[in-house]
C-alpha positions as CSV (number, residue, x, y, z in Angstrom):
1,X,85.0,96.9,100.5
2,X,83.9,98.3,104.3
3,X,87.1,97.1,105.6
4,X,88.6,99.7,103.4
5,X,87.1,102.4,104.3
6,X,89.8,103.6,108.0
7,X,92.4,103.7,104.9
8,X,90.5,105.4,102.3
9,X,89.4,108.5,104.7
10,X,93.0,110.2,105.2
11,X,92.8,110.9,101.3
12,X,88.9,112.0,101.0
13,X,90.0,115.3,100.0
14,X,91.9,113.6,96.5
15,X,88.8,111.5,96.3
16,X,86.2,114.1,97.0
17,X,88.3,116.6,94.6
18,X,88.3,113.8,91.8
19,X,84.6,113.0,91.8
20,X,83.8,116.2,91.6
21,X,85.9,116.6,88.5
22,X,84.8,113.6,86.9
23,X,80.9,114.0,87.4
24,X,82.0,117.3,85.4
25,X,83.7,115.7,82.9
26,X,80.4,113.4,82.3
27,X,78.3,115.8,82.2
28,X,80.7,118.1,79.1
29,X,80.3,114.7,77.8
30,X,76.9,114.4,77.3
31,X,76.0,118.1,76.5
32,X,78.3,117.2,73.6
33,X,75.2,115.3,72.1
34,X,73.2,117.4,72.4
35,X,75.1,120.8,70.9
36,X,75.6,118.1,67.6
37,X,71.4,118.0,67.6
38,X,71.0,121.8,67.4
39,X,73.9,121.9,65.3
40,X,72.7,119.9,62.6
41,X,69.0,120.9,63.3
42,X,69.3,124.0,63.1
43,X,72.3,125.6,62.3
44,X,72.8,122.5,59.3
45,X,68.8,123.0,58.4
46,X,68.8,126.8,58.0
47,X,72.1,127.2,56.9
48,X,72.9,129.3,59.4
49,X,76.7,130.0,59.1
50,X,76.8,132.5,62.2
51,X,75.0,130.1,64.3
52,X,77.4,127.0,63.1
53,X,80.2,128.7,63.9
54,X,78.8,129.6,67.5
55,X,77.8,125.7,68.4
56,X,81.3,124.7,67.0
57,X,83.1,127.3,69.5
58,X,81.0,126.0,72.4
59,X,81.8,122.1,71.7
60,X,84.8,123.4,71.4
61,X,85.2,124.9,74.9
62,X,83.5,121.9,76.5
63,X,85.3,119.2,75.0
64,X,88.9,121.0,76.3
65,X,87.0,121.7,79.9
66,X,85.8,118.0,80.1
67,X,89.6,117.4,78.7
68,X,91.3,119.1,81.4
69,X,88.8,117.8,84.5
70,X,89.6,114.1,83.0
71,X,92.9,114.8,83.4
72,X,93.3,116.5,86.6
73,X,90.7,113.7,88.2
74,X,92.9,111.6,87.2
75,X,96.0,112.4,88.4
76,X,94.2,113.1,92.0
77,X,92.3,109.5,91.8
78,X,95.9,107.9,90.6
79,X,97.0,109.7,94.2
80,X,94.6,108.6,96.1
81,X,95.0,104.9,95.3
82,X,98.6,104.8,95.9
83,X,97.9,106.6,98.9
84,X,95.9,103.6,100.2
85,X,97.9,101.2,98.7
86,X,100.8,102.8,100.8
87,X,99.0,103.2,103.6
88,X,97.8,99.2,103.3
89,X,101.9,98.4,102.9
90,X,102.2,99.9,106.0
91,X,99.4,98.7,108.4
92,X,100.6,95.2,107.3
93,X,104.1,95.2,107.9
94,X,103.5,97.0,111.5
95,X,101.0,94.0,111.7
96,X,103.6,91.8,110.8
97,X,106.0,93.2,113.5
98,X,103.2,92.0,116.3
99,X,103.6,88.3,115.3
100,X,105.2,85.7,116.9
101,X,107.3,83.0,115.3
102,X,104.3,80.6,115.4
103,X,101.9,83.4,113.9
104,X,104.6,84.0,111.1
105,X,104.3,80.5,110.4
106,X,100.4,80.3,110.0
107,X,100.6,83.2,107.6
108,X,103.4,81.3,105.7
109,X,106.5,84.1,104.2
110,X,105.6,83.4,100.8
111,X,102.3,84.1,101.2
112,X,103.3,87.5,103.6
113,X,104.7,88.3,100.6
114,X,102.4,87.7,98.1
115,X,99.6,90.0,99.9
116,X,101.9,92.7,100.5
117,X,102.5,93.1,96.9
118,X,100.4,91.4,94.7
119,X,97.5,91.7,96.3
120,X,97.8,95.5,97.5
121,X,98.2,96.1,93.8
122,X,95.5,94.3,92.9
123,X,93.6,96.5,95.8
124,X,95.5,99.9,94.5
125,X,94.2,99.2,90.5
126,X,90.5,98.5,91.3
127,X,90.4,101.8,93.3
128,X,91.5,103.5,89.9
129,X,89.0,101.9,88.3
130,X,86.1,102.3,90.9
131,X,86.8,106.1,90.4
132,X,87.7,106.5,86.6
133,X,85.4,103.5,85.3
134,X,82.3,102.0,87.7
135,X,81.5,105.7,89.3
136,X,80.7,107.0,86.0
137,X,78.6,104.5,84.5
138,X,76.0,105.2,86.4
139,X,76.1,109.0,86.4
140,X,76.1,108.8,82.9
141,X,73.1,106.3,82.4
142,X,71.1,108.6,84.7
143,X,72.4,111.2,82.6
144,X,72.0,109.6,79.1
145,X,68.8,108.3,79.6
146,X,66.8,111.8,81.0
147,X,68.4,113.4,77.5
148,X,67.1,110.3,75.7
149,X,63.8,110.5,76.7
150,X,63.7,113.9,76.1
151,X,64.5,113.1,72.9
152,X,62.5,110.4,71.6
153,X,60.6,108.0,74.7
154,X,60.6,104.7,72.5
155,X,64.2,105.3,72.2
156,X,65.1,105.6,76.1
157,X,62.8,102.5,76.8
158,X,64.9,100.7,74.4
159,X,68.2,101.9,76.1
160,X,66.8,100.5,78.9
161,X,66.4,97.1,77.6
162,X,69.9,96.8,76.6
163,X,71.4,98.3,80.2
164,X,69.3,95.7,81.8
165,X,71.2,93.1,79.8
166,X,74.1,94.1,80.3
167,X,73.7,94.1,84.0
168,X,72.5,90.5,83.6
169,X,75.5,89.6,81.8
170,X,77.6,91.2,84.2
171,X,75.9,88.9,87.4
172,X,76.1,85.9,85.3
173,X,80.3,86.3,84.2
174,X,81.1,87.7,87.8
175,X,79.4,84.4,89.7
176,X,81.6,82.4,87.0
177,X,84.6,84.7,87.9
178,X,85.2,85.3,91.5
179,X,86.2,81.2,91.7
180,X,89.1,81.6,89.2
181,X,90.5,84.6,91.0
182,X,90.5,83.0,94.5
183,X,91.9,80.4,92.8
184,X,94.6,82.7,90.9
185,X,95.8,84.5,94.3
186,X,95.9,80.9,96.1
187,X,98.1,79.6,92.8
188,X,100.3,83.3,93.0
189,X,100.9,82.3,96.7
190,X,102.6,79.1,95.5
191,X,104.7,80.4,92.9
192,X,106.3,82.6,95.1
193,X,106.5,79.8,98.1
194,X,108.7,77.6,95.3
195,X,110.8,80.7,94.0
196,X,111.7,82.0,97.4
197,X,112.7,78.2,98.4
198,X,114.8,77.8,94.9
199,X,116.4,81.0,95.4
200,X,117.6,80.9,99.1
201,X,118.3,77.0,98.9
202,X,120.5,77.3,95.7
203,X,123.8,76.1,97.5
204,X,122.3,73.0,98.5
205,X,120.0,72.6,94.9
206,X,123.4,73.0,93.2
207,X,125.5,70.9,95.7
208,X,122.8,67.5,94.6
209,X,122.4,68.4,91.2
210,X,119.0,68.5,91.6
211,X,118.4,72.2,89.6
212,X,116.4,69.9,87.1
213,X,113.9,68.2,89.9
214,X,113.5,72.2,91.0
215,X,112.8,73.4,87.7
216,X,110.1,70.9,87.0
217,X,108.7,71.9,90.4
218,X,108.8,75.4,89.6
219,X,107.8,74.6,86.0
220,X,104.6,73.0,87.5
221,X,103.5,75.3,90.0
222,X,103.8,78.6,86.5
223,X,101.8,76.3,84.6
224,X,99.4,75.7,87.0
225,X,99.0,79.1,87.6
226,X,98.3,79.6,83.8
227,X,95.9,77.4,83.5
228,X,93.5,78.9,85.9
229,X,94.6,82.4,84.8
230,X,93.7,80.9,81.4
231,X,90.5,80.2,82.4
232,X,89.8,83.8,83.8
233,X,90.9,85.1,80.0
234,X,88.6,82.7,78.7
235,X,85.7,84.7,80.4
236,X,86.9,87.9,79.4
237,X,87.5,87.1,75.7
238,X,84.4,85.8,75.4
239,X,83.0,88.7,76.7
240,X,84.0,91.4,75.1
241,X,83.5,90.3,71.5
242,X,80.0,89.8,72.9
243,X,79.3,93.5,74.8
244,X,80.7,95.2,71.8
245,X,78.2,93.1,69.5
246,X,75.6,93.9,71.5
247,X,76.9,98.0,71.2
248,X,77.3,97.6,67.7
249,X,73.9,96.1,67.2
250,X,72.2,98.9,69.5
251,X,73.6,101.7,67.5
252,X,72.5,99.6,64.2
253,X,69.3,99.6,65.5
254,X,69.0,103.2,66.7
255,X,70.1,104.1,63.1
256,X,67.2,101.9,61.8
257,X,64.1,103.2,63.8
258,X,65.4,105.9,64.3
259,X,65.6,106.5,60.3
260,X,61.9,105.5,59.7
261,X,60.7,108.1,62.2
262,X,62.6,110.3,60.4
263,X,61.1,109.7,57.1
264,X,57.5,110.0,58.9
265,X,58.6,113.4,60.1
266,X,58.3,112.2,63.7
267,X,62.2,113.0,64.6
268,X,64.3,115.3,62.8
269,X,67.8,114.0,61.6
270,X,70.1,115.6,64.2
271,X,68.2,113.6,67.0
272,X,69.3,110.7,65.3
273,X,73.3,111.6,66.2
274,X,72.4,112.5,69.3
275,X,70.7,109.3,70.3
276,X,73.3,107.4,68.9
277,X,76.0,109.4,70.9
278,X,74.0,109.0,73.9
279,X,73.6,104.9,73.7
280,X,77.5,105.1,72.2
281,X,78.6,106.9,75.4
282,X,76.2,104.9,77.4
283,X,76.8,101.4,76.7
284,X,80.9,102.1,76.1
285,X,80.4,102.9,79.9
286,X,78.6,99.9,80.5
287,X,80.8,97.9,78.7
288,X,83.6,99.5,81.1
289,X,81.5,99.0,83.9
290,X,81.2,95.3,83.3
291,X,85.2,95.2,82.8
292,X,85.3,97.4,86.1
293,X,83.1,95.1,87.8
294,X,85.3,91.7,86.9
295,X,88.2,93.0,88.9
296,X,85.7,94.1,92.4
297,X,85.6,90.3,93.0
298,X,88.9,90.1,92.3
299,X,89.9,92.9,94.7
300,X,87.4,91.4,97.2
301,X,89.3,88.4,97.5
302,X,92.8,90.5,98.0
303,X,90.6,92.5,100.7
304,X,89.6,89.9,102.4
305,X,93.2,88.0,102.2
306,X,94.9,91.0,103.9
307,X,92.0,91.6,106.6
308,X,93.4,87.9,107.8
309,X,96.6,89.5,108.2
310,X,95.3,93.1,110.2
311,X,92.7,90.7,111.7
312,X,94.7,87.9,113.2
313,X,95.3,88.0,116.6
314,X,99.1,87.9,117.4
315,X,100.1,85.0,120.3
316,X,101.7,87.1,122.2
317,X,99.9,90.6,123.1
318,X,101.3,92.7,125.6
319,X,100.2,93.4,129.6
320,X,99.2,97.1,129.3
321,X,98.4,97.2,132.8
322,X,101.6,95.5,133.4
323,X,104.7,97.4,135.4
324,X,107.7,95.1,135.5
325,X,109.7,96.4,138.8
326,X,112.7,94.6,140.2
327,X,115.8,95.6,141.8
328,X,118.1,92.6,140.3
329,X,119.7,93.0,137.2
330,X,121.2,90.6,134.8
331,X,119.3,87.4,136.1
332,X,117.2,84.9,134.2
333,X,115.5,81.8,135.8
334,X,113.2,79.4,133.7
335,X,111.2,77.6,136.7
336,X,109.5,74.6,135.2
337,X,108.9,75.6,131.4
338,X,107.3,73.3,128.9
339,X,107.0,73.8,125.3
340,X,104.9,72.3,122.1
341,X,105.5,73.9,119.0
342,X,101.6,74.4,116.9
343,X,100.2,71.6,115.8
344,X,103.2,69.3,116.9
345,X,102.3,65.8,119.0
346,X,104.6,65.7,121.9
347,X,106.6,68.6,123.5
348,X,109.8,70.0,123.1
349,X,110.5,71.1,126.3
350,X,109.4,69.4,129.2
351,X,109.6,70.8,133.0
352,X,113.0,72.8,132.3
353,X,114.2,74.7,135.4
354,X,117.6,76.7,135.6
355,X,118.9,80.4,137.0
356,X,121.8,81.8,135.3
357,X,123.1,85.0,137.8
358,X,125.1,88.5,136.4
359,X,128.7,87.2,135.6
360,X,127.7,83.8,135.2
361,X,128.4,81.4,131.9
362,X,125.2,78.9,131.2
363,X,125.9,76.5,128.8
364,X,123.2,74.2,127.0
365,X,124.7,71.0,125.4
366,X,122.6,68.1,124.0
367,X,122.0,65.9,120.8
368,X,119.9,67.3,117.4
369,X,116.8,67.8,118.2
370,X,116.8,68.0,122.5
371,X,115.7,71.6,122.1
372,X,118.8,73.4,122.9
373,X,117.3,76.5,120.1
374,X,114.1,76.1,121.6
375,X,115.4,77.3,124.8
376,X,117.4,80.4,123.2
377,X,114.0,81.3,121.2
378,X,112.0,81.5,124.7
379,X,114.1,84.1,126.2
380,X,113.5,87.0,124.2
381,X,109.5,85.3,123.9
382,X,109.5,84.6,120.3
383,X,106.8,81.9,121.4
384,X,104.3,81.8,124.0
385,X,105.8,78.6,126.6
386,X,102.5,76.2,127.8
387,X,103.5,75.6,131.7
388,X,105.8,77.4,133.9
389,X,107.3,80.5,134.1
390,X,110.6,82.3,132.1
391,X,111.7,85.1,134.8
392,X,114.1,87.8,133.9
393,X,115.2,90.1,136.9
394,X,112.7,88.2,139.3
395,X,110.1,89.7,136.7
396,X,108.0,86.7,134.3
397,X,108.4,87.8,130.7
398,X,105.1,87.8,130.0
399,X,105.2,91.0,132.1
400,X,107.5,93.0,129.9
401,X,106.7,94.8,126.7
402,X,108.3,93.0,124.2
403,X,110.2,96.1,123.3
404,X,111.6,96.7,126.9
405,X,111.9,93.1,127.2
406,X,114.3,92.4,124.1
407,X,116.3,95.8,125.0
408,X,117.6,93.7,127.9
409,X,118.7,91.0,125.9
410,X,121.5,90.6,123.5
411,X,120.6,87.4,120.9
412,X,122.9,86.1,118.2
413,X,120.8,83.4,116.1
414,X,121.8,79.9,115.2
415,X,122.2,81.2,111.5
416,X,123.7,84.6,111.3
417,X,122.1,87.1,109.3
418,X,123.2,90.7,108.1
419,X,121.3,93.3,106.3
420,X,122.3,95.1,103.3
421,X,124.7,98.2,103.8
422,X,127.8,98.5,105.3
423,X,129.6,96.6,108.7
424,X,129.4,99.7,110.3
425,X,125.5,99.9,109.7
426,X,125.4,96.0,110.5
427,X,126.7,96.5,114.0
428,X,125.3,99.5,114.7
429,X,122.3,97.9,114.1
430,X,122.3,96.5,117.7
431,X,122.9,100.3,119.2
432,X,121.3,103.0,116.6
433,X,123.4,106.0,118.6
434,X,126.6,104.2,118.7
435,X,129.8,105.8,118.9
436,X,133.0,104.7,116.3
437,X,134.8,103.7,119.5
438,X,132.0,102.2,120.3
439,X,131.8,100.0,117.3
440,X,135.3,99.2,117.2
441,X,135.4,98.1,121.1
442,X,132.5,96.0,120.5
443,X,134.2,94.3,117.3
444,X,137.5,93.8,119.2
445,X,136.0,92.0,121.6
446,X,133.6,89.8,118.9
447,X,137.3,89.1,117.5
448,X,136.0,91.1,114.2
449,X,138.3,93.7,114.3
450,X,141.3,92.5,112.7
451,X,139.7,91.1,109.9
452,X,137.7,94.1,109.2
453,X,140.5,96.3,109.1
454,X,142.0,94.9,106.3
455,X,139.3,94.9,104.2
456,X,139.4,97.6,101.6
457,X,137.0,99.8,103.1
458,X,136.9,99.1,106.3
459,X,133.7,99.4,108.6
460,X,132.6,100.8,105.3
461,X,132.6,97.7,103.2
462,X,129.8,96.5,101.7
463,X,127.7,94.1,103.1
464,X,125.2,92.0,100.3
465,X,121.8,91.2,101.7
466,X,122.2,88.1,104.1
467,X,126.0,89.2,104.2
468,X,126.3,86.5,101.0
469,X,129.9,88.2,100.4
470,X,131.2,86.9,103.8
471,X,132.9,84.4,105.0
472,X,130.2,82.3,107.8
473,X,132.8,82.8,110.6
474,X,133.1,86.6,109.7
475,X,129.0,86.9,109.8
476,X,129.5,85.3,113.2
477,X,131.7,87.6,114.3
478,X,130.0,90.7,113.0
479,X,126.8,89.6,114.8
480,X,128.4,88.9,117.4
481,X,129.6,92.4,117.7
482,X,126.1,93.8,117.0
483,X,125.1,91.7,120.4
484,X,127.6,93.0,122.2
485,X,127.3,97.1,121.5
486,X,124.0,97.1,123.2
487,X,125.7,96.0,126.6
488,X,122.3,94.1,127.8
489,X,121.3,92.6,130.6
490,X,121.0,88.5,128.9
491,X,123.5,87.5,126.3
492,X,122.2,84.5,124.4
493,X,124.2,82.9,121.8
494,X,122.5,80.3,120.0
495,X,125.1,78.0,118.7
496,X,126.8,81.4,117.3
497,X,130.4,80.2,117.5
498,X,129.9,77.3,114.9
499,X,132.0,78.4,112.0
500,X,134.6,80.0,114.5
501,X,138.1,78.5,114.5
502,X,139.1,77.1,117.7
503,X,142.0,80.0,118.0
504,X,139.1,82.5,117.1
505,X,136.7,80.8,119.7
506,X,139.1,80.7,122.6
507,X,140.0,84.3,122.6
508,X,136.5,85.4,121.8
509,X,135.2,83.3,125.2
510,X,137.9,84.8,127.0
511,X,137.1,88.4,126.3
512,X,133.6,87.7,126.7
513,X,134.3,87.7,130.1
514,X,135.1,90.8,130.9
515,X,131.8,91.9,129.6
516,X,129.4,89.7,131.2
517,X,129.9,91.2,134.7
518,X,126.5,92.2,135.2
519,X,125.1,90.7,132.9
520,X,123.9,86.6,132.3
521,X,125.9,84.6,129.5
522,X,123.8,81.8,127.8
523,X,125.5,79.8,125.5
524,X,124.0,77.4,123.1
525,X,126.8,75.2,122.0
526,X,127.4,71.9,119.5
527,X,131.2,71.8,120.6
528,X,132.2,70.6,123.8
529,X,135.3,72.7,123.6
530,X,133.4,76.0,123.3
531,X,131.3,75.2,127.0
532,X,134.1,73.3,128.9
533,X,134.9,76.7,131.1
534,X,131.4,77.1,131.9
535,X,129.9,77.8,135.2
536,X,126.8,75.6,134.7
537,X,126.3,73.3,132.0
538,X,123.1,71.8,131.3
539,X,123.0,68.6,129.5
540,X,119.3,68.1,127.0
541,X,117.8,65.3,126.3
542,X,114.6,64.5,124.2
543,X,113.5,67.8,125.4
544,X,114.6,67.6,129.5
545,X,117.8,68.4,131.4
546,X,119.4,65.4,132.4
547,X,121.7,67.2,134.4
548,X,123.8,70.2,135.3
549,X,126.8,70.8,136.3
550,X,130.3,71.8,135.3
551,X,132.5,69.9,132.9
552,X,134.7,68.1,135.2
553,X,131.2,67.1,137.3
554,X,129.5,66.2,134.5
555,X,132.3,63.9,132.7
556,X,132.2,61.9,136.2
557,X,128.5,61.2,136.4
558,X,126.1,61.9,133.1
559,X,126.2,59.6,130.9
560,X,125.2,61.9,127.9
561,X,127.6,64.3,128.2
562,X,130.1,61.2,128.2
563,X,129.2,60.0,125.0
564,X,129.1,63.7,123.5
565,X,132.6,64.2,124.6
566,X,133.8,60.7,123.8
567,X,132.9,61.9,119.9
568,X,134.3,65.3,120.2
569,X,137.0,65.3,122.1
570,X,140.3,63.0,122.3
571,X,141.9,61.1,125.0
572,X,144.8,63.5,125.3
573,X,142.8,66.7,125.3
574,X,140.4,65.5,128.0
575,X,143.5,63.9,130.3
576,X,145.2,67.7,130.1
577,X,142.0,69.4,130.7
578,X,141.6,67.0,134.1
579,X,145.3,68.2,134.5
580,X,144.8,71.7,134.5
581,X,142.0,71.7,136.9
582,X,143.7,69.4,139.6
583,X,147.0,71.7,139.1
């Protein structure tokens, strides 16, 4: 638990305030005891009203001062925890921030997920038991045992015997546990893997019929999951059946020596009741304790599973040293760039080498799976490239932070995605001190405007997470917009005019153009229609550029592009295109 300690020492105050309180509360607990002796050895002997009364008042007094210490340590342990919990939450996320694509990937989401939560809990309840459960125990042994050999020393060496088998049992059930709860955390990691898929791919599940193949898988992974969390509850109800045996026997025993002495005048009677309340409070700890201890192995496991997460070494790291300095503005230049994505056999970019100036359209056209998206992920660095250099401004990316670096650049993914919240928020997303006019210029121009103006509210309609209650061509358009109000140096559109009519797409690429005059225009494009005014085109192919050119070059001499436009485009469009250019 080391690892924890840079997140436990902001709240050392709570902690320090709640030990405190609850060493106090163990020791009220044990005078208790020992006021019940004189009470009934004396006061119970002698018949010794005054004195009754007296002992009564002051167990009295304790028990509501141990009361109210319990109670405040416990509300200032239940803050601490959550304040380290939180604190956890938060470290991990702005971990998570660091990552690259590829990193995101060897964490997996689902299992992102699972730490943050389940785990963190898992972390946040065996702090609360660390304090309220396994830091007493042995405070009141210590405790327990000097009053017990105070009392009677045949006594105390027999609590002894029974702590010392308790701690054995406890070594033996927690080398058979801490398996079953890697296991558990492993099997909680797939669970939520198979939901998350179920959940997000539900259009397609529903579009095959194939809810009752995803049941079954889900089905499988919850039951595997219960057997192994089975097996952990196995442990556990054998054990405590057993510990309170072995209590119940202890006091038994107490009751039975202890009641021979008694009748040889060795012990007087109240000792008896204190003994027993002593080994009572003693092993009920130690009964705790062993509960307590089941989940450290537990919690362990969660500890170590989110120091691989604070641990791991993000791909990309930033060039403190490094000062980016370049008079041009608005131009990017990949010079020879190679790509492999982890782990795969060949690469997906091989020895690609373009400039795309301020002003200037760049189109990328080529077949599924030539690495068109590959291209648009490099730019803002969302993966580290093997050979060659991406240059932005004259400057290689790898010298930018990757905050001042993705300032520059304006990227609209393959698959749009909006947040939660309203269009307004959405779009001012891209611009977090943008003005109304500022929004609506933006959306005019992303050919949103219309279309958001007669919704019923407006820029102030609801957006559902992943904008679920829009149309795909309106998400387009809305990210689109959210590009465009940050007025950056590199547009890159990553196949983002997909579910755009052709109407919609034509006047969208022709106001695009009066924005792009200092800035580079990268356009990652399925449709021949949506490139065919380009400046530059380049034409992909298993991963290389088989050409560049424009569209009237390119439909005279590469053969690629041919056969894309052949499929796309008809006779009569193509012969009035040719028409238009020679006119």
């Amino acid at each position: 638990m080391r690892q924890l300690l840079p997140y436990i020492r902001p709240h050392k105050r709570l902690l320090a305030g709640a030990i405190i309180l609850l060493i106090f509360n163990n020791f009220t607990a044990m005078f208790i005891p020992t006021l019940t002796a004189r009470l009934i050895n004396v006061g119970v002997a002698n018949q010794d009203l005054p004195y009754i009364y007296r002992i009564c008042g002051l167990m009295l007094t304790v028990a509501v001062l141990g009361g109210v210490s319990s109670i405040v340590s416990a509300i200032l342990s239940s803050k601490a925890a959550a304040g380290v919990a939180r604190d956890l939450r938060e470290a991990v996320f702005m971990k998570a921030q660091t990552y690259s694509l590829t990193d995101f990937k060897t964490v997996g989401t689902a299992s992102m997920i699972t730490r943050s939560t389940s785990d963190i809990n898992i972390i946040q309840r065996s702090t609360m038991m660390l304090l309220r459960v396994l830091l007493p125990a042995p405070i009141m042994t210590i405790v327990g045992l000097t009053l017990a050999f105070r009392t009677n020393v045949q006594m105390a060496l027999f609590f002894i015997v029974v702590i010392l088998f308790f701690g054995v049992m406890a070594f033996l059930i927690g080398k058979r546990a801490i398996p079953l709860f890697q296991m558990i955390q492993k099997k909680m990691d797939r669970v939520t893997y198979v939901l998350r898929e179920v959940i997000t791919g539900v259009r397609v599940i529903r579009a095959f019929n194939r809810e009752e193949y995803e049941k079954d898988r889900f089905v499988e992974a919850c039951y595997d999951y219960r057997d192994t969390t089975i097996k952990t509850g196995r442990v556990f109800a054998i054990l405590l059946p057993f510990l309170f045996l072995i209590l119940d026997l202890s006091v038994a025993s107490v009751i039975w020596f202890g009641g021979i002495q008694v009748s040889n005048g060795s012990m007087e009677i109240g000792s008896i009741f204190a003994l027993i309340e002593y080994l009572t409070i003693i092993l009920f700890c130690s009964v705790m304790a062993v509960m307590g201890f089941m989940e450290i192995p537990r919690a362990l496991i969660s500890v170590e599973r989110i120091n691989e997460i604070l641990d791991l070494t993000p791909e990309i790291v930033d060039d403190a040293n490094a000062t980016p300095k370049s008079d041009l503005k608005g131009t990017l230049e990949f010079r020879n760039v190679s790509f492999m994505y982890a782990n795969a056999e060949e690469p997906v970019l091989s020895h690609i080498s373009f400039t795309s100036k301020p002003g200037q359209t760049t189109a990328i056209i080529g077949g599924t799976g030539s690495g068109k998206s590959t291209i648009a992920n490099l730019i803002p660095h969302f993966y580290q490239i093997q050979e060659g250099e991406i240059l932005l401004n004259g400057t290689n990316i790898i010298e930018y932070p990757q905050k001042t670096l993705r300032d520059k650049i304006g990227f609209i993914p393959q698959k749009a995605f909006l947040f939660r919240g309203t269009i307004e928020s959405n779009i001012r997303f891209g611009k977090e001190d943008a003005t109304m006019e500022e929004i609506i210029a933006a959306s005019k121009v992303a050919q949103a405007h219309e279309f958001i103006e007669n919704l019923d509210d407006g820029y102030q309609s609801y957006v559902a997470q992943a904008g679920t209650n829009l149309s795909g061509g309106q998400k387009q358009r809305v990210a689109i917009a959210r590009a465009l109000i940050k007025k950056p140096e590199v547009y890159v559109f990553d196949d983002s005019f997909s579910a755009l009519d052709y109407k919609t797409d034509s006047l969208l690429r022709k106001a695009l153009k009066s924005q792009i005059k200092d800035s580079a225009l990268i356009i990652v494009a399925q449709r021949i229609s949506t490139i065919m005014d380009a400046d530059q085109i380049l034409v992909l192919d298993d991963g290389k550029v088989v050409s560049i050119g424009r569209h009237e070059e390119l439909m005279k001499t590469c053969s690629v592009y041919q056969q894309i436009a052949a499929t796309q485009l008809s006779e009569e469009e193509l012969n009035r295109k040719e028409e238009r250019n020679h006119g």
